[in-house]
C-alpha positions in Angstrom: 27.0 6.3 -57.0 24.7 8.9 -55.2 22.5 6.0 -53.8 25.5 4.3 -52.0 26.7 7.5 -50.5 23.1 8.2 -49.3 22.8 4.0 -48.2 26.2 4.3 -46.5 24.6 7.6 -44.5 21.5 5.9 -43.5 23.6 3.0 -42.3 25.7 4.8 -40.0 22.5 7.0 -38.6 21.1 3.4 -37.1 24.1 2.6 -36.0 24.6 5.3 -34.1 21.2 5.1 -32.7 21.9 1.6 -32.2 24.6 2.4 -29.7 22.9 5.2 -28.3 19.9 3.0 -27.7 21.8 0.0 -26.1 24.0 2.1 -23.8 21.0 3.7 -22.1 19.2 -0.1 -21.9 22.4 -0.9 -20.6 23.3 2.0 -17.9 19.2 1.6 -16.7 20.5 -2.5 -15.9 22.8 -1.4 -14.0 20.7 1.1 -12.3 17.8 -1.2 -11.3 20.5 -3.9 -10.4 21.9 -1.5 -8.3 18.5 -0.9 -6.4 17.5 -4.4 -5.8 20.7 -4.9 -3.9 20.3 -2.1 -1.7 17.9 -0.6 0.8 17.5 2.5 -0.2 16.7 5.4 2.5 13.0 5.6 1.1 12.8 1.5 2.4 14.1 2.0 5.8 11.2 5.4 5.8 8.8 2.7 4.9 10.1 0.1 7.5 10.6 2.4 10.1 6.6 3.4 9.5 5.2 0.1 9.7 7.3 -1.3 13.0 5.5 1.9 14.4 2.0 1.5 13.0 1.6 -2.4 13.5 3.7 -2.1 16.9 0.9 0.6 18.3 -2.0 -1.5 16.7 -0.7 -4.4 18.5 -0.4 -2.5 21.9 -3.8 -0.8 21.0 -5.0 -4.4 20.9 -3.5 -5.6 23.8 -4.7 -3.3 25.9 -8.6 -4.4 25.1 -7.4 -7.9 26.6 -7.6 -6.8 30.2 -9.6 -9.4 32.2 -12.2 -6.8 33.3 -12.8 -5.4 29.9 -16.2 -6.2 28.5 -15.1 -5.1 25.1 -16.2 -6.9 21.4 -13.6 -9.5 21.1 -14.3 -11.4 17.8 -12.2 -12.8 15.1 -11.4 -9.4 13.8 -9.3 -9.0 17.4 -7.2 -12.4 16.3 -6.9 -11.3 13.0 -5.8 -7.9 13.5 -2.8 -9.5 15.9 -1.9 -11.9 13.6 -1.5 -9.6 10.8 0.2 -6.9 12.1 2.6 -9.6 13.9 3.2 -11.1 10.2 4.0 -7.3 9.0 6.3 -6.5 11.8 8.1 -9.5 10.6 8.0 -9.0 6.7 10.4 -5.9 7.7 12.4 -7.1 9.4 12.8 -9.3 6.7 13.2 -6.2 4.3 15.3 -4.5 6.7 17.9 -7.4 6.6 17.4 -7.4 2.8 15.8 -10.4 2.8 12.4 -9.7 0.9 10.5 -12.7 -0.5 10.7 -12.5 -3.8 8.0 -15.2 -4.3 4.5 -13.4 -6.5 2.3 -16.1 -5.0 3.2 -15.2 -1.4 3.3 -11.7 -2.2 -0.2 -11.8 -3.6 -1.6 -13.7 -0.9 -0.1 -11.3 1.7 -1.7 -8.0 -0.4 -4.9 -9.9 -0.2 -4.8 -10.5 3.7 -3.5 -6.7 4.2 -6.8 -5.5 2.2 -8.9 -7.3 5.1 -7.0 -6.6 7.9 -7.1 -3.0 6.9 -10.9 -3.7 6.7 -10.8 -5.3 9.8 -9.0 -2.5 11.6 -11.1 0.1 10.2 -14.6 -1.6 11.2 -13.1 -3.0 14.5 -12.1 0.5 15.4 -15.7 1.7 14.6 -17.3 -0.8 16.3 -15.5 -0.3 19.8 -16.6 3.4 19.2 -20.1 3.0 18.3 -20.6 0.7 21.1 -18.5 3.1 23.9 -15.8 0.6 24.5 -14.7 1.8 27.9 -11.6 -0.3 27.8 -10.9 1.9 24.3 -12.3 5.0 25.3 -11.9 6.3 28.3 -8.4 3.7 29.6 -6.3 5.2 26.5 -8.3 8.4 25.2 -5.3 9.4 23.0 -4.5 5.9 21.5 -8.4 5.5 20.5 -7.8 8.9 19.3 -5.0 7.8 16.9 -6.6 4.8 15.6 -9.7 6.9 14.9 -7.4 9.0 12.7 -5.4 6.2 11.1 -9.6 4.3 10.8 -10.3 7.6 9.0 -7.2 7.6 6.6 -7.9 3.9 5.7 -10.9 5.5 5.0 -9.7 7.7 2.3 -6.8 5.8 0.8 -9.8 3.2 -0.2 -12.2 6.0 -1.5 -8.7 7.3 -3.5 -8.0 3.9 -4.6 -11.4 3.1 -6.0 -11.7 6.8 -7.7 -8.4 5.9 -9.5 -9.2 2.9 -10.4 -12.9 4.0 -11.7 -10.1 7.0 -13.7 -8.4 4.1 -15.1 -11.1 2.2 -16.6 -12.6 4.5 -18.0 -9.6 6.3 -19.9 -9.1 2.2 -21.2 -12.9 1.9 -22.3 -13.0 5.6 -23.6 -16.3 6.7 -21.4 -16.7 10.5 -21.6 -15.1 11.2 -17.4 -17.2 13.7 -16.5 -20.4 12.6 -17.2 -19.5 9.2 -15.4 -16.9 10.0 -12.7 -18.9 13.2 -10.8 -21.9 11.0 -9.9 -20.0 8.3 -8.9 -17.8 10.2 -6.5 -20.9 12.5 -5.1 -22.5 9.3 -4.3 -19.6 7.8 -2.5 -19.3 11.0 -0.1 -23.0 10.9 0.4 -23.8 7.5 1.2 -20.6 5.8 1.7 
């Protein structure tokens, strides 16, 4: 008799944990169903940052078209256009709530982003190292700003590749200091 009392206890602790278990699963379903059907305030932020950013690269681009400019105009220049045109569109895609929800395309898109960003960044320098009068002295403050934005790329990737270099080698269990501090003095040095 004392076993079934103590079986009958045991049965109703799982249940209730049972419930308690499968109304959070089910009040976190509603929650993320709730978020991919609505732009949140944080996605128009986002949106509203990159009509900006690729609307002023574009312009910044634009402006180094002039017939009289004698400026570096490789693929990099095409490229740059094209990709910040496809961005401008992608949200205002996402701003009508109509993201692609396709991995493929959404991989292929990170992986062009990665090189424009490249592209931008050694563009910019290039125009700069080579005194790009068209970039330099016609729009001082705009060559300004992508000298800023060239050296923000430029830490976001330096950030990225730390983190990553964190991650791996928490997963393969290498001791982080003796590993991580030369790896980082060496990027500021000689990167």
């Amino acid at each position: 008799m004392p076993s079934s009392k103590k079986s009958s206890k045991r049965s109703s602790k799982r249940s209730s944990k049972r419930s308690s278990t499968e109304s959070l699963s089910l009040e976190s379903l509603d929650f993320i169903s709730d978020k991919d059907y609505k732009t949140t305030e944080l996605d128009i932020f986002g949106i509203i940052i990159s009509l900006l950013l690729n609307g002023v690269i574009l312009y910044y681009l634009y402006n180094l078209e002039d017939e009289t400019c004698n400026c570096i105009r490789d693929w990099r220049h095409n490229f740059i256009k094209v990709m910040c045109s496809i961005s401008i569109l992608l949200s205002i895609l996402r701003a009508l709530d109509l993201d692609i929800d396709n991995n493929f395309i959404s991989l292929i898109i990170s992986v062009l982003s990665f090189f424009s960003l490249h592209s931008i960044y050694t563009y910019v320098g290039d125009l700069n190292k080579y005194k790009c009068s068209c970039a330099i002295d016609k729009q001082p403050k705009l060559n300004s700003f992508m000298n800023t934005y060239r050296t923000f790329i430029y830490f976001i990737f330096m950030f990225l590749i730390v983190l990553y270099l964190i991650v791996l080698l928490t997963v393969i269990n290498i001791n982080f200091l003796t590993f991580i501090i030369p790896t980082v003095l060496y990027l500021i040095l000689f990167a």
